[in-house]
C-alpha distance (Angstrom), angle and dihedral (degrees) to the residues before:
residue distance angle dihedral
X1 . . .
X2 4.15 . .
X3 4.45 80.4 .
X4 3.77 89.5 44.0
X5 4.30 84.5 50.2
X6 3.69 95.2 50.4
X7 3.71 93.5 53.3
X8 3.72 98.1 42.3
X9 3.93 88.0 57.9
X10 4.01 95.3 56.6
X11 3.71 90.6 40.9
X12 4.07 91.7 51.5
X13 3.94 91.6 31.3
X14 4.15 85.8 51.4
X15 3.80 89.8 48.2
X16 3.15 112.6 40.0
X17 4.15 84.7 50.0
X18 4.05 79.1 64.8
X19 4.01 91.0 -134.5
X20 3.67 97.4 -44.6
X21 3.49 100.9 127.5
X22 4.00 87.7 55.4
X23 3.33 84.8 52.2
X24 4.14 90.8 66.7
X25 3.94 91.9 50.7
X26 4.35 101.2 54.5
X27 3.43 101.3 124.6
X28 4.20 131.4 169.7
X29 3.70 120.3 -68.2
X30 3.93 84.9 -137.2
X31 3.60 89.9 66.7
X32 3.58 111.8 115.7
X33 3.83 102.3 -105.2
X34 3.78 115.1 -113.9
X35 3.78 93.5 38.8
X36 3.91 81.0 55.6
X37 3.83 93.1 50.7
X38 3.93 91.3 39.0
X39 4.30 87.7 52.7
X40 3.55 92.6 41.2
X41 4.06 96.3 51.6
X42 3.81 84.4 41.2
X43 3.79 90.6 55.7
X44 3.51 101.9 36.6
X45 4.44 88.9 52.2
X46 3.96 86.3 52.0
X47 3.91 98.3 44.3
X48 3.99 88.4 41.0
X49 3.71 86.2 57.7
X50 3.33 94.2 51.6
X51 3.57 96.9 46.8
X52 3.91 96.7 57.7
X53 3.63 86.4 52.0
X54 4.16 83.7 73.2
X55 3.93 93.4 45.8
X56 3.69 115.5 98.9
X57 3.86 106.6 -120.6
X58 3.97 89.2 -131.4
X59 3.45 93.7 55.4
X60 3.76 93.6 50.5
X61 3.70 92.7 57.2
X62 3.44 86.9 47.5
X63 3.38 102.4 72.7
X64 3.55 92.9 35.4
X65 3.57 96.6 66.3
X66 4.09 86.5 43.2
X67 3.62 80.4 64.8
X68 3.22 109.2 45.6
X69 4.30 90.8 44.8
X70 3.53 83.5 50.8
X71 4.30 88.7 56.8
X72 3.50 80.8 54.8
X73 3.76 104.7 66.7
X74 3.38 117.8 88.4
X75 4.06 127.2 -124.6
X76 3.44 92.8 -91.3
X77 3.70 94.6 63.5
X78 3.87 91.4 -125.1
X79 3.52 111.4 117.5
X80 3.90 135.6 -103.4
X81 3.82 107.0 -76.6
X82 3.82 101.5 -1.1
X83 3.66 105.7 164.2
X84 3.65 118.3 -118.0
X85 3.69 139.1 -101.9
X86 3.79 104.3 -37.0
X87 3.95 112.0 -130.9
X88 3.73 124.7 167.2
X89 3.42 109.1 -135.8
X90 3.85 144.6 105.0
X91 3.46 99.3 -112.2
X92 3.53 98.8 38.8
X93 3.46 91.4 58.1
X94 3.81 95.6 37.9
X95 3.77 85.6 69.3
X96 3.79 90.4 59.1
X97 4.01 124.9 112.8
X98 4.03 110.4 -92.0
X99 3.44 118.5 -117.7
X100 3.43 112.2 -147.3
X101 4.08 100.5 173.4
X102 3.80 130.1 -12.6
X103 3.90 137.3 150.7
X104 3.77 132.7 -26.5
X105 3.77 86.0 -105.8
X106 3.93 94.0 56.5
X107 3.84 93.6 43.5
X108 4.04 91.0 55.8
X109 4.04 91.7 41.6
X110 4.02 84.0 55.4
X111 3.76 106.0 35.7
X112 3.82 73.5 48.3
X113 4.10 96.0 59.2
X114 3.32 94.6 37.4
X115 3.97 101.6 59.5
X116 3.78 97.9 26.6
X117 4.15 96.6 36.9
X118 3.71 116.2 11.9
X119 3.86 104.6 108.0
X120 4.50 79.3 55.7
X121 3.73 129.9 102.3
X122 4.14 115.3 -97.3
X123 4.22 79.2 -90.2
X124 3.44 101.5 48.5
X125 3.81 85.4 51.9
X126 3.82 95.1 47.2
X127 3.93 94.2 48.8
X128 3.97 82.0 47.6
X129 4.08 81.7 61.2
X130 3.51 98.2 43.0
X131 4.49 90.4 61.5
X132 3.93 86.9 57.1
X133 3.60 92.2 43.0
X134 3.76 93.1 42.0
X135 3.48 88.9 46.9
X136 3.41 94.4 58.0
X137 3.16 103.6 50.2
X138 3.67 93.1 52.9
X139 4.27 124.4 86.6
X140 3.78 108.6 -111.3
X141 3.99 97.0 38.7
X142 3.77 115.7 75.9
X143 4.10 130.1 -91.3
X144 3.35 103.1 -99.1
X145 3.64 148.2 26.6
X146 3.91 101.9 -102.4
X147 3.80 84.1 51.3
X148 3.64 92.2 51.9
X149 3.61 99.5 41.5
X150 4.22 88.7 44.4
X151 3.90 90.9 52.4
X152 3.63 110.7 127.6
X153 4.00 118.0 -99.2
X154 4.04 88.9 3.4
X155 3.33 109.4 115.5
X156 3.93 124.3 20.9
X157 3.70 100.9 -132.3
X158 3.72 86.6 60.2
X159 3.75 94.4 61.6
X160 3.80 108.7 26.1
X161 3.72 97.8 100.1
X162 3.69 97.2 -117.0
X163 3.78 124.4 115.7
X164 3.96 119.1 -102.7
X165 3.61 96.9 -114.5
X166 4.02 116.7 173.8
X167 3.81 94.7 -150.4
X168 4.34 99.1 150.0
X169 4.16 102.4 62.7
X170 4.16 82.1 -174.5
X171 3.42 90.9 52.3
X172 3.95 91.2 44.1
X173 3.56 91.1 45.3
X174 3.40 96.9 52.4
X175 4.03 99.7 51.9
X176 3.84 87.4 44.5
X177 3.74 84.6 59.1
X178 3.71 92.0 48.8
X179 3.83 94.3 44.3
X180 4.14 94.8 51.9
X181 4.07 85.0 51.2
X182 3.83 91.0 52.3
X183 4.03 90.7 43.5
X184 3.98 86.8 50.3
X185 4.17 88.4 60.7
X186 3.71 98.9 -91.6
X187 3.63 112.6 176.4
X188 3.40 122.1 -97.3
X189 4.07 107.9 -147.4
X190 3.81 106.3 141.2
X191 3.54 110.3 72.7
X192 4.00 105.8 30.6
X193 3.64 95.7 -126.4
X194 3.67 92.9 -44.9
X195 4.45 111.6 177.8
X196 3.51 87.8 -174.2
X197 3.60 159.7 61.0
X198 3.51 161.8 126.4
X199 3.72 157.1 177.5
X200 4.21 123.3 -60.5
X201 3.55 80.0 -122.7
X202 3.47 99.3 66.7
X203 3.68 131.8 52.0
X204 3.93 105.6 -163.1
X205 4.49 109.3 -171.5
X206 3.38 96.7 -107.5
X207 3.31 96.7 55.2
X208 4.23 91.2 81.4
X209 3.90 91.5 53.1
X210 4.09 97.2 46.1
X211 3.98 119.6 71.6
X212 3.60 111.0 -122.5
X213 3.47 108.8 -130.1
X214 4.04 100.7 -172.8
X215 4.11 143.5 14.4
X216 3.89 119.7 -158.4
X217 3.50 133.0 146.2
X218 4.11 113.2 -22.6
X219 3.78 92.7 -27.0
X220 3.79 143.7 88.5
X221 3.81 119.5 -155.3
X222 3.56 125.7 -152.1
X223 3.97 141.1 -170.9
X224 3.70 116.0 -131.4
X225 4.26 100.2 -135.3
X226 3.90 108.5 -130.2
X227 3.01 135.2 33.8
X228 3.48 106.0 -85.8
């Protein structure tokens, strides 16, 4: 990586200079031939040493680490780790990997599922995902999922005074499945960018001034308008 560096900063420095540091090393075509190579290389050294002395540091890394991500990505163009074709279904699913542990970020996307969406189809659960991801993603909502899914007043298993007690492993197993798929880029088709939702047998204020983008299983799903 500290190689790969090096040689990104006289590439950038070089072309972002447009050519003018070859521009210092033109010499005769009578010169004899090695002394012209030797001069030239000399040159070229001292003028690309200048040059990276006008190239912002940040911007240097920059483009490094666009290379190296771009090193990263397979033939296919699709990138490392990309989950695979999405269908919702039990046995689809069923013939995913386990995940037995994983990040912060996966445990609150599952814990999530499981006590706001468990007793829902494959779908339902999925469009339950997309909210929190949505939500994320979206200015006004926190960064990441455990913030999003720890908001205050958010999500109702959160603040109905009962413990969070993992009592169905199946059930467990099954949103933890669903939750390393979304963290692994699945798409997120169902719910058209939906930030909310809830249950037909509820009907929560905001739910008159927010388009709702998507029905399935128990739950409406709505889009917040704005963008914040």
């Amino acid at each position: 990586m500290r190689l790969l560096y090096v040689w990104m900063r006289s590439a950038v420095a070089l072309t972002l200079l447009s050519g003018a540091a070859f521009a210092d090393v033109t010499v005769s075509q009578s010169n004899d031939p090695s002394a012209s190579l030797s001069g030239q290389l000399s040159a070229l050294l001292g003028s690309e040493k200048n040059a990276l002395g006008t190239v912002p540091a940040h911007r240097l890394e920059q483009v490094a680490a666009a290379v190296v991500r771009r090193d990263k990505r397979p033939a296919s163009g699709e990138p490392v780790g990309a989950p695979p074709t999405l269908r919702y279904d039990e046995s689809w699913l069923a013939s995913q990997p386990v995940t037995s542990k994983g990040t912060d970020e996966w445990k609150c996307l599952a814990t999530a599922l499981y006590f706001e969406a468990r007793g829902e189809s494959i779908q339902g659960q999925f469009a339950v995902a997309e909210v929190i991801m949505n939500r994320v993603d979206r200015p006004g909502y926190p960064g990441s999922i455990c913030g999003v899914v720890n908001q205050g007043g958010q999500f109702s298993y959160m603040f109905d005074g009962k413990p969070e007690t993992i009592h169905e492993k199946a059930a467990f197993q099954r949103a933890g499945k669903i939750a390393a798929l979304m963290l692994a880029g699945a798409p997120r088709q169902l719910t058209q960018g939906a930030t909310h939702f809830h249950t037909r047998a509820v009907r929560p204020g905001w739910a008159h001034r927010f388009p709702r983008t998507a029905a399935i299983g128990a739950h409406l799903f709505y889009r917040q308008p704005g963008g914040s």
